[in-house]
N, C-alpha and C positions, 0 to 999 in steps of 0.2 A: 504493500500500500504506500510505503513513505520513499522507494527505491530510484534514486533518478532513472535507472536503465526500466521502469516497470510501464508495460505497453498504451499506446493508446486507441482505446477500444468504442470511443463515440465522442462525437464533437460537442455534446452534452456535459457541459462539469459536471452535474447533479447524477447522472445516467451512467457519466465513465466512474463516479467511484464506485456506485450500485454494482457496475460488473466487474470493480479490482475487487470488493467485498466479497462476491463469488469465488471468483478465484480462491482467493485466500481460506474464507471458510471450508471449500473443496479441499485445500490442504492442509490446513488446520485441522480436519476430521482423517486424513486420509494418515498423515501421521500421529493424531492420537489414538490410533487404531494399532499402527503398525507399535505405540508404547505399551498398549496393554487395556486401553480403554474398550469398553463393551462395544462392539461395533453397533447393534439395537440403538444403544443412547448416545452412539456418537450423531449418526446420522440424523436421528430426532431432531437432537440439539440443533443439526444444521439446518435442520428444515426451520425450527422457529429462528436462530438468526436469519436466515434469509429473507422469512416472510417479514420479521420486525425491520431490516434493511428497506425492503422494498416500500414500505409505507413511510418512512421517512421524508419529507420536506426540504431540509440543507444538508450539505457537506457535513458541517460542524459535526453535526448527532450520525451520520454515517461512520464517522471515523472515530469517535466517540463510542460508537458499538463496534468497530474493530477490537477496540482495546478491549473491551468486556468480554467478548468472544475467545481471543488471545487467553486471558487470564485464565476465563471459564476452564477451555480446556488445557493448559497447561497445569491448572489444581487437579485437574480430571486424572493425569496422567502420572504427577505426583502422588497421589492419594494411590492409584494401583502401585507402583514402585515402593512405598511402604507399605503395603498391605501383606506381606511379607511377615512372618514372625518374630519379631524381635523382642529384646526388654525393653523397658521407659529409656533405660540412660542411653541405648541405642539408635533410638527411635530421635531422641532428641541432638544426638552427635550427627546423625545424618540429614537430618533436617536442618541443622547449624551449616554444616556443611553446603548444602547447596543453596543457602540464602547466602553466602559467606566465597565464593568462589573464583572472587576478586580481590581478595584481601591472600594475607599468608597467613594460613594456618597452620599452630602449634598441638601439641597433646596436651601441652599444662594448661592451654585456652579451653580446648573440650574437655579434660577432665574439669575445669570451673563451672563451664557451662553446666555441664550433666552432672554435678555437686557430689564425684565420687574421686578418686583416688586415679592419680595418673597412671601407673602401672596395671590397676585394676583393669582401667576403661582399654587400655589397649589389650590388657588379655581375652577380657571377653567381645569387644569388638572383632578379634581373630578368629574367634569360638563359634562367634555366630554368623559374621560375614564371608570367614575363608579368608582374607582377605587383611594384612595391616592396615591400619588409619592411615598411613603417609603413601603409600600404593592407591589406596580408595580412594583421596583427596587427589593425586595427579593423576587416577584416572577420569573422574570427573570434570579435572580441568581439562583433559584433552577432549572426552566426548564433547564441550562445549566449546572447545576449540572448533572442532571437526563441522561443529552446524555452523556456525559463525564463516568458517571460509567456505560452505558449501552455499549460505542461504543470506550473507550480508555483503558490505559493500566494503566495507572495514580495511584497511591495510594489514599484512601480514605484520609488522611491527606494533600498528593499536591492538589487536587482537594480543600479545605477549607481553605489552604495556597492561590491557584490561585485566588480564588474567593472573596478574600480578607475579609474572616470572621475573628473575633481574635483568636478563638480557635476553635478545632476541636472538643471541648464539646456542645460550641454555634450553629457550623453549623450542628450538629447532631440533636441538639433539635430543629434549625428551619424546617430541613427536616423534621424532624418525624410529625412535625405542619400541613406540606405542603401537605406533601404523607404519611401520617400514620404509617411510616417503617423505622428505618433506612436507613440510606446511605449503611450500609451491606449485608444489607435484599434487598435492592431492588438491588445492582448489582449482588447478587446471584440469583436473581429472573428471572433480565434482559440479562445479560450480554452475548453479543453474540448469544442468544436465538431471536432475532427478525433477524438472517441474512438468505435469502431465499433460501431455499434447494436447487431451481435451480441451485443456485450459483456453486454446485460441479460438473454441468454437463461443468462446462467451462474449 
């Protein structure tokens, strides 16, 4: 919606965001599907944003329901992803976590957060997730690396600035760790290349 490279699809203001709000709801539903979300109530959802779009009046409130739509299902998507069995203090170190994904996080910060014992919280975060806390948090930072170069506009250097790496020599060589590729390589590979052909019949 806010993309300068994003199409244009009628010489109507009011009518071209109607059909980038399409667009987007189409993929907004299509990967909260592919996250875990019930497909029944993803599509639902879409059909009442749609219908609530199409009765809109200005701009303003079009994109105004973008962003609620945005939210809607990105909670949608979260809320599956912990629905997973965890304890409290778990539950709340991973949710720290990805509200927190631009900053640098420590152990002795989530053991504060989750009001337990630093060595604890990394024990049983192992136990339950498989997985170290400092491995879970840089893979986080890359899966959101990885939408960021596939679905924004961003420089390959703001995106290692946002994500709070120190240099963009470091966060090159945890990606290449991660996904075998460059941060270059792979938005050449990806970029815009996963948006569905449909899309142009709107």
């Amino acid at each position: 919606m806010y993309s300068n490279g994003i199409g244009h699809l009628s010489d109507d203001e009011l009518r071209n965001a109607k059909y980038l709000f399409v667009c987007s709801v189409t993929l907004a539903t299509r990967f909260a599907i592919e996250g875990g979300m019930n497909p029944e109530k993803a599509y639902s959802a879409s059909d009442l944003y749609i219908q609530k779009a199409d009765n809109l009046k200005n701009i303003k409130d079009v994109y105004s329901l973008h962003g609620d739509m945005i939210k809607y299902y990105v909670s949608e998507v979260a809320t599956v992803k912990k629905s997973q069995i965890y304890s409290k203090p778990i539950v709340i170190c991973i949710d720290y976590i990805y509200s927190h994904l631009h900053q640098s996080i420590g152990n002795a910060e989530l053991a504060a957060v989750c009001k337990i014992n630093q060595n604890y919280l990394s024990t049983l975060f192992r136990q339950e997730t498989g997985m170290k806390l400092s491995d879970f948090i840089m893979m986080k930072k890359i899966e959101t690396a990885q939408n960021m170069l596939t679905f924004s506009d961003f420089e390959l250097s703001e995106i290692s600035e946002i994500l709070n790496f120190s240099s963009y020599s470091h966060f090159a060589r945890i990606f290449r760790k991660y996904c075998s590729m460059t941060p270059k390589q792979y938005r050449n590979l990806t970029f815009r290349n996963s948006m569905p052909e449909s899309n142009t019949n709107y």
